[in-house]
C-alpha positions in Angstrom: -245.8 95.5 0.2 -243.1 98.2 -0.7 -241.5 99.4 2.6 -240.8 103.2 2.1 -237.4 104.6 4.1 -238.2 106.9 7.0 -235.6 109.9 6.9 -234.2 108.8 10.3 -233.8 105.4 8.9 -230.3 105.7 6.7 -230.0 101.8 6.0 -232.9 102.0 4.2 -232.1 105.2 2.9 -228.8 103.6 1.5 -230.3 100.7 -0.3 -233.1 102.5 -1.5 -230.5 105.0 -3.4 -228.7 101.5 -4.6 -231.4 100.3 -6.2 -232.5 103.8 -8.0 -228.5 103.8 -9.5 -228.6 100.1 -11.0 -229.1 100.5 -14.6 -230.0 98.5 -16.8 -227.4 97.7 -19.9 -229.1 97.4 -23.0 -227.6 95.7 -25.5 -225.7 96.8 -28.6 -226.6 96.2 -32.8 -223.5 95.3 -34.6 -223.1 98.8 -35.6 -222.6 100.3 -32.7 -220.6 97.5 -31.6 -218.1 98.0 -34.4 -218.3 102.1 -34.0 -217.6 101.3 -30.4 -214.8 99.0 -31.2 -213.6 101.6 -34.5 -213.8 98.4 -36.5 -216.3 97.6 -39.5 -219.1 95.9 -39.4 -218.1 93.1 -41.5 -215.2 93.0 -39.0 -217.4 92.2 -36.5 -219.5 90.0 -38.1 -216.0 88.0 -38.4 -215.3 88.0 -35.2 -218.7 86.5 -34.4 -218.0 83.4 -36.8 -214.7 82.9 -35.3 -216.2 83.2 -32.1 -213.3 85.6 -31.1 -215.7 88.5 -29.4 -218.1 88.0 -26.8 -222.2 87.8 -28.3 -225.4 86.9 -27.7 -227.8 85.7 -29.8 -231.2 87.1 -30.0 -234.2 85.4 -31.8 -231.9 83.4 -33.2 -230.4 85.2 -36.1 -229.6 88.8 -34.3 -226.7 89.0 -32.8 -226.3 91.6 -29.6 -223.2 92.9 -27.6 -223.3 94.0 -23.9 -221.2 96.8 -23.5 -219.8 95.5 -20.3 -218.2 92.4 -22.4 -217.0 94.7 -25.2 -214.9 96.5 -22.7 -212.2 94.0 -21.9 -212.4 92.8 -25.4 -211.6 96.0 -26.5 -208.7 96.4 -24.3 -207.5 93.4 -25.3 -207.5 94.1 -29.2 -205.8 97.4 -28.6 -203.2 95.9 -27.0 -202.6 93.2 -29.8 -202.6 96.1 -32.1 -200.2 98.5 -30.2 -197.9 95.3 -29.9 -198.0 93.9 -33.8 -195.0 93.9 -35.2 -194.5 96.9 -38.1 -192.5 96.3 -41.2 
């Protein structure tokens, strides 16, 4: 049984707006992972082998990113990049 929030009641009010803003974080193709990351695809694919970015396999083959691993990865490799030496 759902229990509906009274207007008087702001608890219930509160949690009920919590669960209305989860969302849920579908996850990314290789594509989009690699427009995201402003890498190529085959870049990515790369990574994946070497096991340097965070994936998930899907049916076995497909590989998926969440967007929510990608972000500190993505940090990460633009800090390597800003910091690489230049000749």
């Amino acid at each position: 049984m759902i229990k509906r929030a009274k207007p008087d009641d702001e608890s219930a009010a509160a949690s009920l707006l919590d669960v209305q803003d989860q969302r849920v974080e579908l996850p990314m193709t290789v594509e989009e992972a690699a427009r995201f990351l402003g890498v190529s695809p085959q870049t990515v694919y790369l990574w994946v082998e070497r096991k340097r970015i965070p994936h998930l396999r899907v049916m076995g083959r497909n590989i998926r990113f969440l967007k929510s691993d990608l972000l500190p990865f993505r940090a990460q490799f633009h800090q390597e990049v800003e910091n690489a030496p230049t000749e």
